[in-house]
C-alpha positions as a Markdown table, in Angstrom:
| # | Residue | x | y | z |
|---|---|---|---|---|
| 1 | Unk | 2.6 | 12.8 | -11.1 |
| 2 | Unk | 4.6 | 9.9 | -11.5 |
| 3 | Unk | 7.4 | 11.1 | -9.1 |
| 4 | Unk | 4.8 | 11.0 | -6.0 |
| 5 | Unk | 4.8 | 7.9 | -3.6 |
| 6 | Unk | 2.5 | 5.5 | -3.5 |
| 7 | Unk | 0.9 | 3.5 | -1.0 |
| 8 | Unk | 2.6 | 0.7 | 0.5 |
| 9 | Unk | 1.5 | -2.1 | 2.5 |
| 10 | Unk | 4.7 | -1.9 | 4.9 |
| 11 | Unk | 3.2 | -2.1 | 8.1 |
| 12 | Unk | 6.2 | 0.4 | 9.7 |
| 13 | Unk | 5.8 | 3.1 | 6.9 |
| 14 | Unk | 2.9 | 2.7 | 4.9 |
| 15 | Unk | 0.3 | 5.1 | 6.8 |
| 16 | Unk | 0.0 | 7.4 | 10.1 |
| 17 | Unk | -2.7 | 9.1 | 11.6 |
| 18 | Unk | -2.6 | 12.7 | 10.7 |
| 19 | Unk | -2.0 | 13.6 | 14.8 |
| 20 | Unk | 2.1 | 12.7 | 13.6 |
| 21 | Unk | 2.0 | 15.0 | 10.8 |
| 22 | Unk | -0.6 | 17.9 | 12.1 |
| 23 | Unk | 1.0 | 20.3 | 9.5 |
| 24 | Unk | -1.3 | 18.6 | 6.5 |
| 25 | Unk | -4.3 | 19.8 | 9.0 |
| 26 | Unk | -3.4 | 23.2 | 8.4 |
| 27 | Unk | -6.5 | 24.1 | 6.1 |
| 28 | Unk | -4.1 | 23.3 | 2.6 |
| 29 | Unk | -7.2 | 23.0 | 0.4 |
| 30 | Unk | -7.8 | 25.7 | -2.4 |
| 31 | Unk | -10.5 | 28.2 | -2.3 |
| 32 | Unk | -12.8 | 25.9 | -4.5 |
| 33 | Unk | -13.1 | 22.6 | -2.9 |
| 34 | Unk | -15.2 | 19.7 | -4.8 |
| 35 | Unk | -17.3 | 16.7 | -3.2 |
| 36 | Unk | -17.9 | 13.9 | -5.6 |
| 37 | Unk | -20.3 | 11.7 | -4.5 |
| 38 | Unk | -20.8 | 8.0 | -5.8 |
| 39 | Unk | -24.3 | 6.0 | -5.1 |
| 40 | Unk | -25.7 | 3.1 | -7.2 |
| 41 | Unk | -28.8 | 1.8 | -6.6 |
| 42 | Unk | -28.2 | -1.9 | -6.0 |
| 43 | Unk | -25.9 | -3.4 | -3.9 |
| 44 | Unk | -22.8 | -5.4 | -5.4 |
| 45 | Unk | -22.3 | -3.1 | -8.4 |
| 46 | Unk | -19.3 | -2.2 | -7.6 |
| 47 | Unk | -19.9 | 1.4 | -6.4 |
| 48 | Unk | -17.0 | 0.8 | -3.7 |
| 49 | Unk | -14.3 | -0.2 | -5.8 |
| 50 | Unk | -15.2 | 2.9 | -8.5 |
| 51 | Unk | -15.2 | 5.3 | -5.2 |
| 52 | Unk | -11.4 | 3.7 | -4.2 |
| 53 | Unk | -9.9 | 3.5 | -7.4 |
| 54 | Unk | -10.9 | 6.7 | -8.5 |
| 55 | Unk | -10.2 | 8.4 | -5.1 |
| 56 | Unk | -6.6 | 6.5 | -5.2 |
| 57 | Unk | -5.9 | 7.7 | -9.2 |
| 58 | Unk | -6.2 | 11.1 | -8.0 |
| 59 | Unk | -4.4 | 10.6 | -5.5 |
| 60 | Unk | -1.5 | 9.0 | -7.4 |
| 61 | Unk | -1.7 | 11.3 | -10.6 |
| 62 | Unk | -2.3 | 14.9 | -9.0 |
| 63 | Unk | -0.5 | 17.1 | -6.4 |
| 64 | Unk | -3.9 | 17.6 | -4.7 |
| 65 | Unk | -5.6 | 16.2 | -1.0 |
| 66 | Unk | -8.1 | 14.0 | -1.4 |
| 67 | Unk | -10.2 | 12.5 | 1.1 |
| 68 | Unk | -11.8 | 9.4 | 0.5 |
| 69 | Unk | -15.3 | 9.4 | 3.0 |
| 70 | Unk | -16.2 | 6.0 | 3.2 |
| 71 | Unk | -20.2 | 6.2 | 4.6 |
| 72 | Unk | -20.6 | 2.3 | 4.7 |
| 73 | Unk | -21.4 | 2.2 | 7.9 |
| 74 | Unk | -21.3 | -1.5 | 9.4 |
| 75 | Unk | -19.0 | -2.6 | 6.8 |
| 76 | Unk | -15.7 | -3.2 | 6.6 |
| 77 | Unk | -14.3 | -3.0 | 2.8 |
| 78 | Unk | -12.7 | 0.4 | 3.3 |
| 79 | Unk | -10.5 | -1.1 | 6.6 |
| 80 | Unk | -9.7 | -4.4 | 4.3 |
| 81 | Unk | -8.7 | -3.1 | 1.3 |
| 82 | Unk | -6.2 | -0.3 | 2.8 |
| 83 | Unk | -5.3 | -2.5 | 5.6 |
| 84 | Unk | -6.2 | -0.4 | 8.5 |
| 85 | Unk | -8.7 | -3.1 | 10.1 |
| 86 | Unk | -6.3 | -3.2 | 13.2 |
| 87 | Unk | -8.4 | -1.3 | 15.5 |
| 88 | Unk | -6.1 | 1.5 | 16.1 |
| 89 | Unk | -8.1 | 4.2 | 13.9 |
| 90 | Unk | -10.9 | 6.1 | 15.1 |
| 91 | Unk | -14.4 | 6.2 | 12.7 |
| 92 | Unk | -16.4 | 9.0 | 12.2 |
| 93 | Unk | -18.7 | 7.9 | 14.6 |
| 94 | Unk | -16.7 | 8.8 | 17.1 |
| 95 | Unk | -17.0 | 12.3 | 16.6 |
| 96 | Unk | -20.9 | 11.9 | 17.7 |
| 97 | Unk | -22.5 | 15.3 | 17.5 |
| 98 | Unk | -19.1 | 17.4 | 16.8 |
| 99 | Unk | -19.8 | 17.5 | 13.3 |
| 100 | Unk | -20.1 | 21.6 | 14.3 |
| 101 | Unk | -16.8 | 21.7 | 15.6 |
| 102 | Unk | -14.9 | 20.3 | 13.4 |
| 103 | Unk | -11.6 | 21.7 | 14.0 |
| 104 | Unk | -7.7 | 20.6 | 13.5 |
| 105 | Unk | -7.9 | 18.7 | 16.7 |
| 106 | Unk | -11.0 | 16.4 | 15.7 |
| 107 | Unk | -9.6 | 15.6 | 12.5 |
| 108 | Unk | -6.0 | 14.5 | 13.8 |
| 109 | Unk | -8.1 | 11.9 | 15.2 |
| 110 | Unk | -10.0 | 10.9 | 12.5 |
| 111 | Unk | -8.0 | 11.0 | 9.0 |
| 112 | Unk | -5.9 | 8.4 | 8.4 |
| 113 | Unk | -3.0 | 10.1 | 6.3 |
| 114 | Unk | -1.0 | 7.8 | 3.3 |
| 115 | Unk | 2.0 | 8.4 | 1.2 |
| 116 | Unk | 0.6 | 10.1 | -1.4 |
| 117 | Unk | -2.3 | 12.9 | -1.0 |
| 118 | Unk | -4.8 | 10.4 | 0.2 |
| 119 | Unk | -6.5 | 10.9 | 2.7 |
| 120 | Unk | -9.0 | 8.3 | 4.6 |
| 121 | Unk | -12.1 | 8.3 | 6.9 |
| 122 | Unk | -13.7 | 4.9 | 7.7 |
| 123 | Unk | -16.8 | 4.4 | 9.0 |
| 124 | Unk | -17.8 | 2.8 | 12.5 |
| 125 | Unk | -18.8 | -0.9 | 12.6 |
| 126 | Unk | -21.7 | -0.5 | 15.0 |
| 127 | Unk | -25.1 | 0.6 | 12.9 |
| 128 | Unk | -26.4 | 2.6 | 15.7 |
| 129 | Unk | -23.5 | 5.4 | 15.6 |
| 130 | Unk | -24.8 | 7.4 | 12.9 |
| 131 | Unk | -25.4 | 10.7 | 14.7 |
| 132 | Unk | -23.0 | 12.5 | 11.9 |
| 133 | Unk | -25.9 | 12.1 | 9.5 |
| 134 | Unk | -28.6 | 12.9 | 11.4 |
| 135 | Unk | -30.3 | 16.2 | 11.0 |
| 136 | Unk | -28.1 | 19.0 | 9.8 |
| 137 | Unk | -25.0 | 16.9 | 10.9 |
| 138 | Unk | -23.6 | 16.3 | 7.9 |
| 139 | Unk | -23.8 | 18.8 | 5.8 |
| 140 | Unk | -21.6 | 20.8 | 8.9 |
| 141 | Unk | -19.1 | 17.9 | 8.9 |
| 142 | Unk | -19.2 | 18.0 | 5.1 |
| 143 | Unk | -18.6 | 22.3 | 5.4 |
| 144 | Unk | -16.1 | 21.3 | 7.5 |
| 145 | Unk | -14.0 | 18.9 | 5.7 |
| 146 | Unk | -14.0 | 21.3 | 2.8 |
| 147 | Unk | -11.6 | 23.7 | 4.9 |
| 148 | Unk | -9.2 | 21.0 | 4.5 |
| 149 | Unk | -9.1 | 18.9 | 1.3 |
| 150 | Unk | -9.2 | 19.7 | -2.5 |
| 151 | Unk | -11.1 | 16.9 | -3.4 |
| 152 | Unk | -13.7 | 14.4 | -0.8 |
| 153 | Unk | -14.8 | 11.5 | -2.6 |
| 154 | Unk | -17.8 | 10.1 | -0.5 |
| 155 | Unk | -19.0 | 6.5 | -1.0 |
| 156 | Unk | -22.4 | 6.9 | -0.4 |
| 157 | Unk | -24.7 | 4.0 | -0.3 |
| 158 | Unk | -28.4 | 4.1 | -1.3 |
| 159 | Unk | -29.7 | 3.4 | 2.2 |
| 160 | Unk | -28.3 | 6.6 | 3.1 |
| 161 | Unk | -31.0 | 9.1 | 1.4 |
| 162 | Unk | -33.4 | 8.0 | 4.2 |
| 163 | Unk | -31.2 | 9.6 | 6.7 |
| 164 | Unk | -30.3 | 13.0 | 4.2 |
| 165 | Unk | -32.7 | 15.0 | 3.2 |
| 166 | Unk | -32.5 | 15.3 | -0.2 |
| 167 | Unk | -32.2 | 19.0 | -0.4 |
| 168 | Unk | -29.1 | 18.6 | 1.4 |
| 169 | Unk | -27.2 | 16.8 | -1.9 |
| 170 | Unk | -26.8 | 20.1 | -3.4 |
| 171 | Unk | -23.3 | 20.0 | -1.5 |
| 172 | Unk | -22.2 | 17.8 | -3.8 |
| 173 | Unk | -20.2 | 19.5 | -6.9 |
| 174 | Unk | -20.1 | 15.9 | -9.0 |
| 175 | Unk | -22.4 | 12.7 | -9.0 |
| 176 | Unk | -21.1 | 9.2 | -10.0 |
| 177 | Unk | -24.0 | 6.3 | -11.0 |
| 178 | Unk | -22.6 | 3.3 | -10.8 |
| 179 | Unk | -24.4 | 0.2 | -12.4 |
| 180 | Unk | -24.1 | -3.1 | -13.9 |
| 181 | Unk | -25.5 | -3.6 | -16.7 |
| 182 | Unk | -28.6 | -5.6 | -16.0 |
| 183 | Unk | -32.4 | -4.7 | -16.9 |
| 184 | Unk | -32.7 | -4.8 | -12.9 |
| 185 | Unk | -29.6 | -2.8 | -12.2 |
| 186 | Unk | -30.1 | -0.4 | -15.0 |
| 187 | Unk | -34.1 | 0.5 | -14.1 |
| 188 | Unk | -33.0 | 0.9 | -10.4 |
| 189 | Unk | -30.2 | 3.2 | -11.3 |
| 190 | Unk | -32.6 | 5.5 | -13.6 |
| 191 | Unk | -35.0 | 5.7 | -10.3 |
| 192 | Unk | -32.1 | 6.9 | -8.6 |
| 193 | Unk | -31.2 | 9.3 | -11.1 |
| 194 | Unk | -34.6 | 10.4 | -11.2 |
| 195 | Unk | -34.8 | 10.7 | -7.3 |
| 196 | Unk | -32.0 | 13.2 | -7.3 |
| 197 | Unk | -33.1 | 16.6 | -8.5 |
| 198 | Unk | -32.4 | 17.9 | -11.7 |
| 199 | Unk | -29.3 | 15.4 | -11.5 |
| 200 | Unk | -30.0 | 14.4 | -15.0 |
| 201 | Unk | -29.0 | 17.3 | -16.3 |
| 202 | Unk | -26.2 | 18.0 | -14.3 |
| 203 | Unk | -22.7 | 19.0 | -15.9 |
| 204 | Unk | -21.0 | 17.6 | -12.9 |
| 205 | Unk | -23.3 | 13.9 | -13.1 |
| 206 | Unk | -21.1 | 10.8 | -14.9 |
| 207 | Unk | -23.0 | 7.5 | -15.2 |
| 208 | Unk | -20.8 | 4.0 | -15.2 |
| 209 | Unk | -21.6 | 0.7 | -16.0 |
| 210 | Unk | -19.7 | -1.3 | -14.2 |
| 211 | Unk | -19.0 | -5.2 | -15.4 |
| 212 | Unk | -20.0 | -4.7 | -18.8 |
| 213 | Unk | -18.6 | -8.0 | -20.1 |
| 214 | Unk | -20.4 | -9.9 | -17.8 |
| 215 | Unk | -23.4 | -11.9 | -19.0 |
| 216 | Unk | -27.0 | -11.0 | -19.1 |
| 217 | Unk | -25.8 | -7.4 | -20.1 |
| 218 | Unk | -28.5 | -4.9 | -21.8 |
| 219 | Unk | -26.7 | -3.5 | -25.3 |
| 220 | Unk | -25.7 | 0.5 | -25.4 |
| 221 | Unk | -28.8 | 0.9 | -27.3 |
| 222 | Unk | -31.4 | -1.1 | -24.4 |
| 223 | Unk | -29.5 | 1.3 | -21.8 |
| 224 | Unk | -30.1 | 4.2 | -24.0 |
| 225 | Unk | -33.7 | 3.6 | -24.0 |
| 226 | Unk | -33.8 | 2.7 | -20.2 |
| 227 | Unk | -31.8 | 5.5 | -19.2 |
| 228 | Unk | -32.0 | 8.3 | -21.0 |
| 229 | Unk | -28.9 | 9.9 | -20.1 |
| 230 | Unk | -25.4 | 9.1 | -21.5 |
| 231 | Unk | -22.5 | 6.4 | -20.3 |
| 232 | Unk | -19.6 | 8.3 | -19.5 |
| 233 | Unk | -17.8 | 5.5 | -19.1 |
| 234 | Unk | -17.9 | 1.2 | -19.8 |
| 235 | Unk | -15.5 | -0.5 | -17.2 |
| 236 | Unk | -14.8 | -4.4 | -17.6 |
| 237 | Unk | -14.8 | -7.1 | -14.6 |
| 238 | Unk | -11.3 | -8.4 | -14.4 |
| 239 | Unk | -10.8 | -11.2 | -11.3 |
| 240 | Unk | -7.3 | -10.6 | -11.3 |
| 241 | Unk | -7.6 | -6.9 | -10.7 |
| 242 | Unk | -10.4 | -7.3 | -8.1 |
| 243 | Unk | -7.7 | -9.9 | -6.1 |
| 244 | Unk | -5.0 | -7.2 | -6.5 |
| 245 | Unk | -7.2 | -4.4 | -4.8 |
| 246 | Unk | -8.8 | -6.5 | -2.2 |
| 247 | Unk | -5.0 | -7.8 | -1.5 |
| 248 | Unk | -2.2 | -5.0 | -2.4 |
| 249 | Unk | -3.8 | -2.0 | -2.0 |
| 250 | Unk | -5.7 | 0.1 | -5.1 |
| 251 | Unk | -2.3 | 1.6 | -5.8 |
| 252 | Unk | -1.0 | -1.4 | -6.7 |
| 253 | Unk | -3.4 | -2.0 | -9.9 |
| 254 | Unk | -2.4 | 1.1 | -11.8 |
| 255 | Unk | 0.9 | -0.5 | -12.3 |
| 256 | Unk | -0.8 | -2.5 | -14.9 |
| 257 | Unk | -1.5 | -1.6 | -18.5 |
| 258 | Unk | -5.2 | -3.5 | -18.7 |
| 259 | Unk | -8.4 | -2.3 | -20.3 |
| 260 | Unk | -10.0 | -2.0 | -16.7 |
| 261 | Unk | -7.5 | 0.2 | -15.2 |
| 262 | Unk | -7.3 | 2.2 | -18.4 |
| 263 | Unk | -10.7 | 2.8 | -18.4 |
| 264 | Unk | -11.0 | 3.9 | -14.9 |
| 265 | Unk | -8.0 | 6.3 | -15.4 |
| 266 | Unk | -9.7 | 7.5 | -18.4 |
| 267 | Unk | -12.8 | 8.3 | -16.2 |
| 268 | Unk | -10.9 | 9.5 | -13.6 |
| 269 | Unk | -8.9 | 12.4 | -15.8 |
| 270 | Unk | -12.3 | 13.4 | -17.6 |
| 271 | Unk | -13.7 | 14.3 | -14.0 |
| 272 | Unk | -10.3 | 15.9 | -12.2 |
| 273 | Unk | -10.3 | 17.7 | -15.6 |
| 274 | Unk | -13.7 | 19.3 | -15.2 |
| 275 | Unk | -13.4 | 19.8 | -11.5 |
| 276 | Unk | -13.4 | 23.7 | -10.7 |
| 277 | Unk | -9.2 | 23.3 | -9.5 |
């Protein structure tokens, strides 16, 4: 809705940790809430930036909460790009093994709250704090989260299915592929498809190809044959874009009318649209 606020990078007003504002803790999701998760098979596709800007659009263009669950452990994107790298936020490794109690207290700690209905989770920096996904672990803190937000958008990297069983990714309501469009990308992505369960047939499962326009890229027909399954959606590599995000905030970008940001807010409609809301 365009009379929400939007992110800012003020450092005074831009963000607070949900322990200032513990009203938004106060279990304000619907009865149906919906996990979206985003994987690609291949590192450097992109899966990162589709995850923020889509997480960010619904954010900006809806009156729901969305939680953006960045699971990049070791990495520091997520911090970068919304500018919370200060060390002041607490990571979901710091829960440790209270995925099962995962009550209004825990999460004041851990959500970092915007000015829209975003809503953040970063991961830890230290590799070795990864008890949330161990064993049944997640899929509690996942349960858990629900109680609280309308949407969670997880970034999920590949690595990550060693650590989840696969059974467990039936808690997810929505799957996002994202690939670029090279032979190498593209047969990686279809063995990830293929890994996931029935996911090819999925109503909820969108596949993206991200950086279309850059060269070697496979023609729609090669990546029919490859794949199998339908793009939902072709979105073009823009360095000017990819400089805004990385240095203003993914807000900032939808206040420009380019083909990349009006293909990712066509994706991102098409998915709220089908969401059970």
């Amino acid at each position: 809705m365009d009379h929400m606020k939007t992110l800012t990078r003020d450092k005074n007003n831009k963000k607070e940790i949900v322990s200032e504002r513990g009203e938004n803790m106060q279990n304000t999701a619907k009865p149906e809430s919906n996990v979206i998760l985003f994987s690609s098979a291949k590192g450097g596709s992109g899966c990162s930036f589709i995850t923020t800007a889509i997480s960010t659009y619904l954010a900006r263009k809806t009156s729901v909460n969305v939680l953006l669950l960045d699971l990049n452990t070791g990495k520091r994107d997520s911090r970068v790009i919304f500018d919370v790298d200060d060390g002041n936020y607490k990571d979901y490794g710091d829960i440790g093994n209270a995925a099962g109690s995962l009550d209004t207290s825990v999460l004041k700690r851990l959500v970092i709250n915007f000015d829209n209905s975003l809503h953040l989770i970063i991961p830890p920096l230290d590799p070795g704090k990864k008890e949330i996904l161990e064993g049944d672990n997640f899929n509690r803190f996942l349960e858990g989260l629900r109680d609280h937000f309308d949407i969670i958008c997880i970034d999920f990297p590949y690595h990550l299915f060693r650590y989840i069983d696969i059974g467990e990714i039936d808690i997810a309501d929505r799957f996002v592929f994202v690939s670029l469009p090279d032979i190498v990308s593209i047969n990686n992505t279809r063995i990830l498809m293929e890994y996931i369960d029935n996911a090819k047939t999925h109503p909820g499962s969108y596949l993206v190809i991200n950086k279309y326009n850059v060269r070697p890229a496979i023609s729609p027909t090669g990546l029919t044959n490859i794949l199998k399954f339908p793009v939902s959606s072709f979105i073009p590599y823009d360095r000017d874009i990819e400089f805004l995000i990385n240095t203003r905030g993914p807000d900032y970008i939808f206040n420009y009318n380019l083909r990349i940001v009006r293909s990712i807010s066509e994706l991102s409609q098409k998915i709220y649209e089908e969401l059970d809301l």
